[in-house]
C-alpha positions in Angstrom: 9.5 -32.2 -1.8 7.5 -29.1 -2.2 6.0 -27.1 0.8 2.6 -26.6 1.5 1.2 -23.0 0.8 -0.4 -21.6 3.6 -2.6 -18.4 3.1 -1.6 -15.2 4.5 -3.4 -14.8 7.6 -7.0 -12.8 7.7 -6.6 -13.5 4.0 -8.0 -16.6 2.9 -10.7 -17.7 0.0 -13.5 -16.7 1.8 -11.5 -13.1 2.2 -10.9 -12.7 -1.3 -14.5 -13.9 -2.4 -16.0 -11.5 0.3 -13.8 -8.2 -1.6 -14.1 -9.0 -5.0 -17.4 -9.2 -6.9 -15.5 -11.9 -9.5 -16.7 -15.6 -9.4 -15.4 -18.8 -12.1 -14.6 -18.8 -14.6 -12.9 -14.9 -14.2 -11.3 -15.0 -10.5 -7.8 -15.0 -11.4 -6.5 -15.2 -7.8 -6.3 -18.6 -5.8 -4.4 -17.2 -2.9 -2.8 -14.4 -1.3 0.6 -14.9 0.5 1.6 -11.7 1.9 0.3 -8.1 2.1 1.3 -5.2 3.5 -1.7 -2.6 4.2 -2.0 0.3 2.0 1.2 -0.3 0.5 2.1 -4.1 -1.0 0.5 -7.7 -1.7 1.8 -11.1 -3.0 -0.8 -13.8 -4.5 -1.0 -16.2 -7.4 -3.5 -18.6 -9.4 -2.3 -22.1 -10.4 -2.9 -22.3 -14.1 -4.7 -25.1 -15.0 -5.2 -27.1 -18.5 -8.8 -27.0 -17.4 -9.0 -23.2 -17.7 -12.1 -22.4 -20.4 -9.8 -20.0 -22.4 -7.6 -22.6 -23.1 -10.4 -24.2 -25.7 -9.4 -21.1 -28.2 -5.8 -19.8 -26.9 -4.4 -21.7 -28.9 -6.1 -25.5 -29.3 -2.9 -28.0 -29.6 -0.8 -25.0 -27.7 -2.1 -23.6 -25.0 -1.2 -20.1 -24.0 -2.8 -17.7 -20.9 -4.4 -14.8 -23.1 -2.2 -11.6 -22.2 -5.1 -9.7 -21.5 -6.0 -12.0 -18.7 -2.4 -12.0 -17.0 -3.0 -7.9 -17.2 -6.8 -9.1 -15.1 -5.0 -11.3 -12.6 -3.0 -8.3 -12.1 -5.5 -6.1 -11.6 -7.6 -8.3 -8.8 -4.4 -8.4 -7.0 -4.0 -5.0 -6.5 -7.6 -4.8 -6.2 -7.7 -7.0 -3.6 -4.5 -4.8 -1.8 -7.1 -1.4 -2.0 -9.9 -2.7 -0.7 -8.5 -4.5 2.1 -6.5 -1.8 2.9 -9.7 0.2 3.6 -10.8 0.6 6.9 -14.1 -0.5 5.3 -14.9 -1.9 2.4 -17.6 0.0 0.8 -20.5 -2.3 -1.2 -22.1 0.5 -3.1 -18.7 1.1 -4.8 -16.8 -0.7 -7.4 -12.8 -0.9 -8.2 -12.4 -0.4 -12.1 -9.9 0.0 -14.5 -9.1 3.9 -16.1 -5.4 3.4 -17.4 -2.8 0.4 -18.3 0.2 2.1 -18.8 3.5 0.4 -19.3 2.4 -3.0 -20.3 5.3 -6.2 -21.6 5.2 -9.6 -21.5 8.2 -11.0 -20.9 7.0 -15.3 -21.1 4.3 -17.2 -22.0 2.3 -18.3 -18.9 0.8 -22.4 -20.2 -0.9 -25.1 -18.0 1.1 -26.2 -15.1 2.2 -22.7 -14.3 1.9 -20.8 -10.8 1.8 -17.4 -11.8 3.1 -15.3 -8.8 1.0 -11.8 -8.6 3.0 -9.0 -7.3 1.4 -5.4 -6.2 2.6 -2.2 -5.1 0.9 0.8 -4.4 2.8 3.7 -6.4 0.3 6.6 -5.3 -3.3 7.0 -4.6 -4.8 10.3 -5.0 -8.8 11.2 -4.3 -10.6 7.7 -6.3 -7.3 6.9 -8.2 -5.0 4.0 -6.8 -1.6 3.4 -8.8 0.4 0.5 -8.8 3.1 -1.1 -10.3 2.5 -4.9 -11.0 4.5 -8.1 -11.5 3.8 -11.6 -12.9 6.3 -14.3 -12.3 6.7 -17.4 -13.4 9.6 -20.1 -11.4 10.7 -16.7 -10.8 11.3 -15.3 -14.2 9.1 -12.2 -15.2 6.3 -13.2 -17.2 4.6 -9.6 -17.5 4.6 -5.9 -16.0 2.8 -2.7 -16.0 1.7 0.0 -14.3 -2.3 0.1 -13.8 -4.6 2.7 -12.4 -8.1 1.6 -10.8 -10.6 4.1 -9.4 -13.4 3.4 -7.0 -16.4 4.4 -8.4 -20.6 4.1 -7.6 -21.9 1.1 -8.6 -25.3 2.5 -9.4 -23.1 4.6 -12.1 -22.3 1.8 -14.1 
C-alpha cells in the first residue's frame, strides 16, 4: 500500500504558484517535500501520459524531452532561492545563465514520479549555483550543475 504524500509544510500549491511565474502546460513541479532555507529542497512532478509533449516525444514511445527534466530542475531550485529570501521580490525574475555538467542517466516515460533534488553550491551578488538531481524509483535519471541569476523584469 503506498503512503500518502503530504506537502512540506508552508510549502504547498498555492506556495509554489505564488513564487513562480510558470502556469500548465510548463510547471514542472507538483510538490515540494522538504526544504532546507538557503541551502537544500526536495520536490517532484508525476509524469503523466497526458503531458502535451508526449504528442511529438516520441508518438508510439513516449519519452520526457531532456530539456524539460533540465526545466523541472531548474523550478526546483528556483523555488529553493526565492523562498529562501526574506522577501520575494515581484519586479525581479530568476533566469537561467549557465548549465554546466549536464547527463542523463534514464529515460523518464508516463507513470514516472520524477524526484527533484536541489542544493545550493554558492551564491554570489545575482548568481545562485546549485547542483541538481532527478530520480526515478531511486535510480538517477539526470544531473547538472545550473546557475540562475535574479534579474529586472522590466529588462527582459
Amino acid at each position: 500500500m503506498s503512503e500518502l504524500v503530504k506537502p512540506f509544510p508552508d510549502f504547498d500549491l498555492k506556495e509554489i504558484l505564488r513564487l513562480l511565474p510558470h502556469r500548465y502546460p510548463f510547471l514542472l513541479v507538483d510538490r515540494v517535500t522538504d526544504f532546507v532555507q538557503g541551502e537544500s529542497i526536495k520536490a517532484f512532478k508525476h509524469v503523466t501520459y497526458n503531458e502535451p509533449f508526449f504528442q511529438g516525444h516520441f508518438p508510439g514511445f513516449p519519452v520526457m524531452p531532456g530539456v524539460l527534466i533540465v526545466e523541472a530542475l531548474a523550478q526546483t531550485g528556483g523555488l529553493m532561492v526565492l523562498k529562501s529570501m526574506e522577501s520575494v521580490p515581484t519586479d525581479k525574475l530568476f533566469l537561467f545563465s549557465a548549465i554546466d555538467k549536464v547527463r542523463f542517466r534514464r529515460q523518464v516515460v508516463p507513470g514516472d514520479r520524477l524526484d527533484l533534488h536541489a542544493r545550493l553550491l554558492r551564491q554570489k551578488m545575482i548568481f545562485w549555483k546549485m547542483e541538481c538531481k532527478a530520480y526515478v524509483d531511486g535510480q538517477l535519471a539526470a544531473d547538472a550543475e545550473l546557475t540562475a541569476a535574479i534579474v529586472d523584469r522590466e529588462g527582459v
